[in-house]
C-alpha positions as CSV (number, residue, x, y, z in Angstrom):
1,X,102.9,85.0,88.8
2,X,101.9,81.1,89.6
3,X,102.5,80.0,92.1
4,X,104.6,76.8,90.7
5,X,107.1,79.5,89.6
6,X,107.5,80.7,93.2
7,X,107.6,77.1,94.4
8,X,110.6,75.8,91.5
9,X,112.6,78.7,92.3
10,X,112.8,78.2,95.9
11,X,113.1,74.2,95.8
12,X,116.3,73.7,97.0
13,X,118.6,75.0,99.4
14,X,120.8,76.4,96.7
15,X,118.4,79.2,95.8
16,X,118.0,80.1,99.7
17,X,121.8,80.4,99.8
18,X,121.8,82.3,96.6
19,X,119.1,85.3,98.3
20,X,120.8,85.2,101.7
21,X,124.5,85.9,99.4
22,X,122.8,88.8,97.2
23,X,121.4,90.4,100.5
24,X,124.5,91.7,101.1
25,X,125.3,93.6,97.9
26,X,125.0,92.6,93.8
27,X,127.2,89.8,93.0
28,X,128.1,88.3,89.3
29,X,127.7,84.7,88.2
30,X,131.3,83.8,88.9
31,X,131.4,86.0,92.5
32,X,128.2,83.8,93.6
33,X,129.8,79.8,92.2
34,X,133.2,81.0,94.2
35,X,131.1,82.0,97.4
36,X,128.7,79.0,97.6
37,X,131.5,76.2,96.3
38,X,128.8,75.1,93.5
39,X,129.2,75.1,89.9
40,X,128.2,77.6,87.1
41,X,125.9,75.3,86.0
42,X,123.8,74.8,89.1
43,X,124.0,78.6,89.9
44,X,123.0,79.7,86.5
45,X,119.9,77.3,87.0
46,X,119.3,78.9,90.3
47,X,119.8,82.1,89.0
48,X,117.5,81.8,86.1
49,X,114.4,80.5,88.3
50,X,114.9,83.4,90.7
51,X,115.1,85.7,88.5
52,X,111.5,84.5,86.4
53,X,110.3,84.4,90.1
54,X,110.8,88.2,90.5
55,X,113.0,87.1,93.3
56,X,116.3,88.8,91.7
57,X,116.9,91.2,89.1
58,X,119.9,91.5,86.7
59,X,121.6,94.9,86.6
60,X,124.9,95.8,84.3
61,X,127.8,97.4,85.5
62,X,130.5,98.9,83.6
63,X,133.8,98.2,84.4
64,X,137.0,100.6,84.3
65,X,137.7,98.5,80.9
66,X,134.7,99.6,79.3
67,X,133.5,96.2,79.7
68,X,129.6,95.8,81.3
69,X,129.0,93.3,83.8
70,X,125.7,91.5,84.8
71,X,125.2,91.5,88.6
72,X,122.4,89.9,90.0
73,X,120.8,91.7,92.6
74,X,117.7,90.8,95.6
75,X,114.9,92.1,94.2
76,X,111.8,94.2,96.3
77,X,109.7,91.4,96.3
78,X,112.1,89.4,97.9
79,X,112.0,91.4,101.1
80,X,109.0,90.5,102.1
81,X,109.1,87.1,101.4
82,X,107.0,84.6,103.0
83,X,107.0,80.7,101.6
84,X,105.1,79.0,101.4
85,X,102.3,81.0,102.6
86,X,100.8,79.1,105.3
87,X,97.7,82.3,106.7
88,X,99.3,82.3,109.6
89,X,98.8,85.8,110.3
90,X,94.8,85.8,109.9
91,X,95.1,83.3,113.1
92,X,97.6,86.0,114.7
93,X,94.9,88.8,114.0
94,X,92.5,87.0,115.0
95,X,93.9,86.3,118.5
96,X,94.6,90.0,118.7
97,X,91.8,91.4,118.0
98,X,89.7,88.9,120.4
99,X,92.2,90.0,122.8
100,X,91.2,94.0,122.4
101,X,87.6,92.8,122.2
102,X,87.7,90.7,125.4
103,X,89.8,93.0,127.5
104,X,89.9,96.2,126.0
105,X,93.0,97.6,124.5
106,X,95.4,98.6,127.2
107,X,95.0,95.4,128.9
108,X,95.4,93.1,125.5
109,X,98.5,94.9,125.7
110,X,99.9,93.8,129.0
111,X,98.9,90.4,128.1
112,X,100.9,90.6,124.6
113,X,103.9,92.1,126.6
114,X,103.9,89.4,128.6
115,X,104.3,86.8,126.1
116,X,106.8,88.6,124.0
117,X,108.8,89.4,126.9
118,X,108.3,85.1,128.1
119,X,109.3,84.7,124.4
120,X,112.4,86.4,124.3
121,X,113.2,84.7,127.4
122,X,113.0,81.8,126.2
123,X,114.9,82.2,123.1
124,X,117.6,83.7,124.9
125,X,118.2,81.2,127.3
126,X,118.0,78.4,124.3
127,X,121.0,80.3,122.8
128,X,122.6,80.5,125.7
129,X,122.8,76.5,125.9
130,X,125.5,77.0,123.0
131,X,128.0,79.0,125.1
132,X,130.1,78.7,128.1
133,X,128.9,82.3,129.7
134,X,125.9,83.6,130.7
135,X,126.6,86.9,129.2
136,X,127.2,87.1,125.0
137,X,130.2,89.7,123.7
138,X,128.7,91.8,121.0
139,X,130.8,89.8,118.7
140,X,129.0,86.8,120.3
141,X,125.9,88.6,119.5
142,X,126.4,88.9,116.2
143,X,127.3,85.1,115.5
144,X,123.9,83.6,117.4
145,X,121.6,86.3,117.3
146,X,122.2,87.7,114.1
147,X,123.2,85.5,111.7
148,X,122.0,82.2,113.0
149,X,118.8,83.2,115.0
150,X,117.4,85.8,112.7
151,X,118.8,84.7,109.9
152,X,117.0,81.3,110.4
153,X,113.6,83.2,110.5
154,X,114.1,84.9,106.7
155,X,114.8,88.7,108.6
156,X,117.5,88.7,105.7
157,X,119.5,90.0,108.7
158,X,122.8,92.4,107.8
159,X,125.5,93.7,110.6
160,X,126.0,97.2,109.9
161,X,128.7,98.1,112.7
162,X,130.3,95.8,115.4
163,X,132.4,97.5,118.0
164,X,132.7,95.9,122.3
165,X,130.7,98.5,123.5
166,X,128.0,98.7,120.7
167,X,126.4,96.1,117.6
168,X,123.8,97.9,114.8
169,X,122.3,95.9,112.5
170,X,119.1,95.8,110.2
171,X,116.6,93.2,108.7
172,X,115.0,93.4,105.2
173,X,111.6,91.7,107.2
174,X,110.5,90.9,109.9
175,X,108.9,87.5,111.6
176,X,105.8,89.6,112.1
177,X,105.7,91.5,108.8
178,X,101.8,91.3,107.1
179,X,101.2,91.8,110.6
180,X,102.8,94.4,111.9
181,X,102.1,96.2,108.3
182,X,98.2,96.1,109.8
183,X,98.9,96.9,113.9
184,X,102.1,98.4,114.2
185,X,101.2,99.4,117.1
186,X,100.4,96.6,118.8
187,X,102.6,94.3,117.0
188,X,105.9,96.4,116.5
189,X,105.3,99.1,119.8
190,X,104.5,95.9,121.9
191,X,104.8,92.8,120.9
192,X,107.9,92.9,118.8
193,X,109.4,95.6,121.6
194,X,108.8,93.1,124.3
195,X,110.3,90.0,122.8
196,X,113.4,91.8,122.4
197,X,113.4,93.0,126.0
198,X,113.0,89.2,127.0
199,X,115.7,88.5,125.2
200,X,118.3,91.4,126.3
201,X,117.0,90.3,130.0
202,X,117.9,86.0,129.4
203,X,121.7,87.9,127.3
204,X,122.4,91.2,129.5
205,X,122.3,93.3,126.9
206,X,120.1,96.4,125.7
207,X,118.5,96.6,122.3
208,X,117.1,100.3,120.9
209,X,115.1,100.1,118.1
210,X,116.7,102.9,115.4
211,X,114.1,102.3,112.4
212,X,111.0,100.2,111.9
213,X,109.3,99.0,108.5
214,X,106.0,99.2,109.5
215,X,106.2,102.6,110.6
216,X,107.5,103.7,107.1
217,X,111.5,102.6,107.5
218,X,113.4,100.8,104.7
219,X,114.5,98.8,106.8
220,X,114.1,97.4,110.7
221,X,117.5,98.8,112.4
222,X,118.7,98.1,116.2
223,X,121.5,98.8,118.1
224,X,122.7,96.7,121.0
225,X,125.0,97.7,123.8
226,X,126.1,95.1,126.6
227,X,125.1,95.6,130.4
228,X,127.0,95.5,133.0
């Protein structure tokens, strides 16, 4: 596919919206103008570039009438996505992999740890600006974590269960995805592990990590439970 394809269809924020909508579940035409408050004309022109993209695929359903109905859908490729591709993650390998060369493996971990875990630190006391407390409710959680923080980093973030004593949810992808794909071990087992312990540090909570993509999940799925 050219790459001007990939580039029309995801010009504007309208076709962002559009992907972040069908994460959820398949919606029709009219489902995704009511959602988005924009017209059938700008969503069919949205829908149509995302769809020659590869980025959505149309599926019919058949209604209890008899009637079928299209539903657009987030296709695979969309999981994955990364645009525009910047090579960012050659750098990243790079820096690994001098790291294990330099140190030797078990202490290029210790030195990753230590910047995920400063990472999450960070990015939990940054969300932590927004509130009044220095400790987040799950349903807190869910609001600045979930569907602003990840969601601002293209996880394609979902909330599966929300209770006061316990949050799951799951990501499509992951900020370190071609990565971790290539050094789960390093990336997902300590890196990724290790921001997330920064940030349940900086929010008093606990994150366990159910599933991971790069280990062979469909999906990267946590569970979060509040300390204290």
């Amino acid at each position: 596919m050219p790459d001007t394809v990939l580039a029309r269809a995801l010009s504007s924020e309208e076709s962002w919206n559009i992907l972040n909508l069908l994460v959820a579940k398949p919606l029709s035409g009219p489902q995704i103008t009511k959602a988005l408050g924009i017209s059938t004309r700008s969503a069919k022109v949205h829908l149509t570039e995302l769809v020659n993209a590869h980025l959505v695929d149309v599926v019919q359903e058949e209604l209890p009438s008899g009637k079928g109905e299209f539903l657009y859908k987030v296709a695979s490729a969309a999981h994955t996505l990364v645009f525009p591709p910047r090579n960012y993650e050659y750098l990243s390998e790079a820096l690994i992999s001098g790291l294990i060369s330099s140190l030797g493996e078990k202490s290029a971990r210790l030195v990753l740890r230590d910047i995920g875990v400063r990472l999450g630190e960070q990015m939990g006391q940054s969300l932590l600006t927004n509130t009044d407390s220095a400790k987040l409710t799950m349903k807190e959680y869910g609001e600045l974590v979930v569907k602003r923080l990840l969601a601002s980093e293209r996880t394609y973030p979902r909330i599966l269960s929300q209770k006061d004593s316990e949050l799951v949810y799951e990501q499509l992808n992951c900020p370190f995805q071609e990565l971790a794909d290539k050094m789960p071990g390093l990336v997902c087992d300590v890196l990724d592990d290790s921001v997330h312990d920064g940030l349940d540090r900086a929010l008093s909570v606990k994150t366990i990590r159910l599933a991971c993509k790069a280990h062979g999940d469909a999906t990267c799925r946590f569970s979060v439970v509040p300390l204290g």
